[in-house]
DRENLUMVO-648328 format. One record per residue (C-alpha): z, x, y; residue number from 1. Coordinates in steps of 0.02 Angstrom, whole numbers. Each point is the difference from the previous one (the first is absolute). Last residue first. Layout:
NODE        w        u        v     i
NODE        Z        X        Y   NUM
...
//
This chain:
NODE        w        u        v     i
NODE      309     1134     2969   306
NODE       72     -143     -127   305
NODE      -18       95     -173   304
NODE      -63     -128     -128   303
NODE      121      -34     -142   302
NODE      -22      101     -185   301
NODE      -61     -102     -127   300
NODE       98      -13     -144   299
NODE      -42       35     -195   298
NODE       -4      -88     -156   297
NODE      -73       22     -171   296
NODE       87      152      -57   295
NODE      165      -57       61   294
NODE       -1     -150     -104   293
NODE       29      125     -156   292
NODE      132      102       45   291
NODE       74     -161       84   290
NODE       20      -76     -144   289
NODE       66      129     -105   288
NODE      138       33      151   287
NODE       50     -199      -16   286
NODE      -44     -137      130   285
NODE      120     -113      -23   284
NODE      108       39      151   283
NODE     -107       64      155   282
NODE       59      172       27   281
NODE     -144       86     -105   280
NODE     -142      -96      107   279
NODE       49       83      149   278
NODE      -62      168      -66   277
NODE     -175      -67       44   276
NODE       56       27      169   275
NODE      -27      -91      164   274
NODE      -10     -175      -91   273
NODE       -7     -164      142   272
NODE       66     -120       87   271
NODE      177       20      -99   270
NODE       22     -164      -50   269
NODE     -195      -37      -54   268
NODE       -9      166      -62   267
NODE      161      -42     -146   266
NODE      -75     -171      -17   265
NODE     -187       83      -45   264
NODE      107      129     -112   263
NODE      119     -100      -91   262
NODE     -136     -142      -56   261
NODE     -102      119      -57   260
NODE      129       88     -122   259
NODE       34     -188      -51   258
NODE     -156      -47      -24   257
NODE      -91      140      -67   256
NODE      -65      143       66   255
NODE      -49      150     -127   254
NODE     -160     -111      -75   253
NODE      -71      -30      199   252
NODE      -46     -162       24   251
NODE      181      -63       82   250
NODE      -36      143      148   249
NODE     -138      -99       55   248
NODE       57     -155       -4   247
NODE      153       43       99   246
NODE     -104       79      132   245
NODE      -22      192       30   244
NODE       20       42      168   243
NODE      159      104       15   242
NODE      -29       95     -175   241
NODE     -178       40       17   240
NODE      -65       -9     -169   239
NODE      -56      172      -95   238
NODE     -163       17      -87   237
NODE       39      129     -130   236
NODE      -96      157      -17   235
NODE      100      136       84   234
NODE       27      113     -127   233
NODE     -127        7     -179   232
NODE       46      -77     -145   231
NODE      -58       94     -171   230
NODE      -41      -55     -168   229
NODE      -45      108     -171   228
NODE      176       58      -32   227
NODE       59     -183       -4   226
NODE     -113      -69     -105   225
NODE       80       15     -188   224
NODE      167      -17      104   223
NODE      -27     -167       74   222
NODE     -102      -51     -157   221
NODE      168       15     -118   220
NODE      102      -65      149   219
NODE      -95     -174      -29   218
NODE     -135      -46      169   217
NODE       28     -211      -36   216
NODE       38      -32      138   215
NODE      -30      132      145   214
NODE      196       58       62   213
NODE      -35      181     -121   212
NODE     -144        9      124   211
NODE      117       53      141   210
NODE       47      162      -70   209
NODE     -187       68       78   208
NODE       92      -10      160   207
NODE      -51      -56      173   206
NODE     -106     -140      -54   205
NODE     -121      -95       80   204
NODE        4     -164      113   203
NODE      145      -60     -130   202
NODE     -111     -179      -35   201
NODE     -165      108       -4   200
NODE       93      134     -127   199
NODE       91     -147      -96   198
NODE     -189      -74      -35   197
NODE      -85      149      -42   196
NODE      122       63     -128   195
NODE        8     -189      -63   194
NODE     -201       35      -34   193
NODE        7      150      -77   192
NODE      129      -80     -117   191
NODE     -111     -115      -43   190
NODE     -158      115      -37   189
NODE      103       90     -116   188
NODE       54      188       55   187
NODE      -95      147      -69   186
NODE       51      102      138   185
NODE     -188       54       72   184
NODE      -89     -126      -69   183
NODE      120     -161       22   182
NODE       96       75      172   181
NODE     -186       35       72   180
NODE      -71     -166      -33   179
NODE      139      -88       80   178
NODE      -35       95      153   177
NODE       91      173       73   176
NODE       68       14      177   175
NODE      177      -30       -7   174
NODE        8       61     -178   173
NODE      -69      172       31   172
NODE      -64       78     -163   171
NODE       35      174      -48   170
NODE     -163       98      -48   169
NODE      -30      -11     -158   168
NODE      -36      100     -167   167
NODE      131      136       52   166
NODE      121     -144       42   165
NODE       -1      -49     -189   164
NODE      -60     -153      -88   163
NODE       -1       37     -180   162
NODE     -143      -65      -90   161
NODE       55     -109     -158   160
NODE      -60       27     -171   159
NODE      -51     -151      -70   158
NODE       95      -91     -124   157
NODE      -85      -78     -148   156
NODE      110     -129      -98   155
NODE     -110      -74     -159   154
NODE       90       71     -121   153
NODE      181      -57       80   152
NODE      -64     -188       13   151
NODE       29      -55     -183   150
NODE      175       89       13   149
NODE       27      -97      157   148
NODE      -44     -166      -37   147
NODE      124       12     -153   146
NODE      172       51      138   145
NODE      -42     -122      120   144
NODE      -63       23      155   143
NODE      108      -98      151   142
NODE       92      148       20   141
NODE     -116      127       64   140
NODE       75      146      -31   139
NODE      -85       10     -164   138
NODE     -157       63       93   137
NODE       78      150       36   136
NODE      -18       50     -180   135
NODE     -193       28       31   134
NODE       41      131       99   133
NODE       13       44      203   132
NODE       -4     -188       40   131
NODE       30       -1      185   130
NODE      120      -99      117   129
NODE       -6       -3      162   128
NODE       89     -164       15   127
NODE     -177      -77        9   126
NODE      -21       66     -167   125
NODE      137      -81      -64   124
NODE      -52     -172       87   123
NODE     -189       25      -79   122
NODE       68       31     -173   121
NODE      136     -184       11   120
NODE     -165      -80       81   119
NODE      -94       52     -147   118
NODE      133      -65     -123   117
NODE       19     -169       94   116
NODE     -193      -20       -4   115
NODE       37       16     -199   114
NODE     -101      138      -84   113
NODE     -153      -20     -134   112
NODE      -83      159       39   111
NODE     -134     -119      112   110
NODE      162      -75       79   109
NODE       45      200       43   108
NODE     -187       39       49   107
NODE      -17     -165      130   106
NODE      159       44       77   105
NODE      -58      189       34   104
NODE       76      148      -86   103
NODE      -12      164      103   102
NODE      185       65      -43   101
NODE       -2      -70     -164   100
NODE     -172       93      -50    99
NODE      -94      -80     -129    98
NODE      -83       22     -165    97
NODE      -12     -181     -109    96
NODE      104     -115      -63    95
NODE       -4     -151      -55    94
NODE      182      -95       10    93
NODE       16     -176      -57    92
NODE        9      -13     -189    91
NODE       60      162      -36    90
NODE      158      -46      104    89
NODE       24     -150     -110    88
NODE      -34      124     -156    87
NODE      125      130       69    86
NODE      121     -133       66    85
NODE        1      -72      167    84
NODE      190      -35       75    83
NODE      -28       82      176    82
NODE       38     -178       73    81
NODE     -157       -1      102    80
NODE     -103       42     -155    79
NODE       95     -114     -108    78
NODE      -29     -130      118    77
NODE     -189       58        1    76
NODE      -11       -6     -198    75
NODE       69     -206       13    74
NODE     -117      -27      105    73
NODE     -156       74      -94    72
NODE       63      -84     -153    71
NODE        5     -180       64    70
NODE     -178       50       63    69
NODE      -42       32     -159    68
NODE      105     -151      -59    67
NODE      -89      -99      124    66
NODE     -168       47      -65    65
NODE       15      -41     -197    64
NODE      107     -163       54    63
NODE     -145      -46       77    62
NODE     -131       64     -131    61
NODE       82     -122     -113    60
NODE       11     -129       78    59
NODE     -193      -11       71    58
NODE      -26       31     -236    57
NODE      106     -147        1    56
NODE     -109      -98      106    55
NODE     -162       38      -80    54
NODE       89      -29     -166    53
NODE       31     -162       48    52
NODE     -145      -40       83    51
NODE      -88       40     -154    50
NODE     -169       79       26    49
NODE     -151     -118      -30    48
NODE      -87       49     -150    47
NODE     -195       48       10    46
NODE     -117     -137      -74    45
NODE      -95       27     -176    44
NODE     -148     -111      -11    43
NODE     -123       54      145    42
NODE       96      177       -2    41
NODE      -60        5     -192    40
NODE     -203       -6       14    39
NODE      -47      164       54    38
NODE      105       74     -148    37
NODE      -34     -144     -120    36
NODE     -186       23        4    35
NODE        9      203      -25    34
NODE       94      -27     -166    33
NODE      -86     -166      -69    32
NODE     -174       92       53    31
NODE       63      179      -92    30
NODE       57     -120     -161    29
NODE     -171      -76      -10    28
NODE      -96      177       -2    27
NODE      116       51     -116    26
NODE      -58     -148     -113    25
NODE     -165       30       13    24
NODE       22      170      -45    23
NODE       79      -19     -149    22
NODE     -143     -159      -40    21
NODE     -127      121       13    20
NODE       80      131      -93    19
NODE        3     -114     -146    18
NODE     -162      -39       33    17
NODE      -66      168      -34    16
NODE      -87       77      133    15
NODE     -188      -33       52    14
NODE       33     -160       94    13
NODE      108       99      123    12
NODE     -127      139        7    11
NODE     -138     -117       47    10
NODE      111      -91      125     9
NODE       25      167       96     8
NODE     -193       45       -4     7
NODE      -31     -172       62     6
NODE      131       50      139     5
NODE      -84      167       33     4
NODE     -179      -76       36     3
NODE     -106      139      -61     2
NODE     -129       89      124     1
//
């Protein structure tokens, strides 16, 4: 078998030697080349970065970031202020479909609303208000004129169910829970809960008129629900007018100080109540008061002596 690099050298030899020489001296430049590439980081030594320009370059970037955030500040006064123009508003709001009568807090900052905003939605709804069109969003005052138009594509209202006595049965407030007044009447949670609270603090009620006195319960609601509620006779714990203690009396929401006062010296002076008519003649105690008091008390009759 030939040696290959003999053969090489023979072919060298047999060129020309002016080829030789050519290809000598590419052979020469290729070493130069290769030697000066693996050789240059042990000559040529990376520049140090300029503190100074390191520094301005910190500078710069912080005066980059507080103007954004310069920017952001000044876009939620404007915001608050209902001063945002098209390309401010632009800037801020990204909307998407939604539902103002369903909208959560976490959807209205996500659409690029103020927590003032939300809370100014949630308070009209709470009213018993309901956005029937997109247009009924403009009610809300503290939405400005620009974030409107780029929200009115993006308004989807849902139809709502109509809650009519055929669908339900009436519910009984005396005896119904908070979950029952937030299905059933499509009440909020809260309100529920004051419903609750007056009722226990009453001991019932004798009139379904008597949750217009719940805070917070708006006429709007009172009459939205009304058809739908019912109060049964005879359901109010009563307080036994000759026994009940000053205390006692104070606690409940239709006694209080005064009007208490009057009655316990009024007993005290007179031994005892024999009618609940009785508590008409004391002065103070006015014929709206005592039409409600008179629902919550009652006397026990004396013993017989055989």
């Amino acid at each position: 078998m030939k040696n290959p690099v003999k053969n090489i050298f023979k072919d060298f030899f047999s060129v020309p030697h002016n080829e030789q020489r050519g290809i000598i001296f590419l052979i020469l430049i290729l070493i130069i080349v290769m030697g000066f590439y693996f050789l240059m980081p042990y000559f040529v030594r990376p520049q140090k970065p300029n503190k100074s320009q390191q520094l301005n370059n910190q500078i710069a970037a912080f005066i980059s970031k507080q103007k954004a955030l310069n920017d952001s500040i000044t876009l939620s006064q404007l915001q608050d202020n209902k001063a945002l123009t098209g390309k401010q508003a632009v800037q801020i709001i990204h909307p998407f479909p939604f539902d103002p009568n369903t909208l959560t807090l976490k959807q209205a900052l996500r659409l690029g609303l103020s927590s003032k905003q939300f809370h100014s939605i949630e308070k009209y709804r709470k009213k018993g208000g309901r956005f029937k069109k997109a247009a009924d969003l403009k009610k809300i005052y503290t939405l400005s004129k620009s974030e409107y138009i780029i929200l009115q594509p993006f308004i989807k209202i849902q139809p709502q169910q109509a809650i009519t006595y055929h669908q339900i049965k009436k519910l009984n407030i005396n005896t119904a829970d908070s979950a029952q007044f937030v299905k059933k009447l499509k009440i909020y949670p809260k309100i529920a809960g004051r419903i609750i609270k007056f009722r226990k603090l009453l001991g019932n009620f004798y009139s379904v008129k008597q949750l217009k006195e719940v805070y917070g319960l708006h006429k709007s609601l009172y009459k939205k629900i009304s058809p739908l509620i019912e109060c049964k006779p005879g359901q109010t714990k009563k307080l036994e007018l000759n026994t009940i203690t000053f205390k006692q009396l104070l606690h409940h929401p239709y006694f209080n100080y005064s009007t208490t006062k009057l009655i316990i010296n009024y007993r005290k002076k007179n031994k005892r109540f024999t009618s609940l008519k009785e508590l008409k003649t004391i002065p103070g105690i006015s014929k709206t008061i005592f039409n409600k008091m008179q629902h919550y008390l009652y006397i026990r009759p004396l013993k017989k002596i055989k």
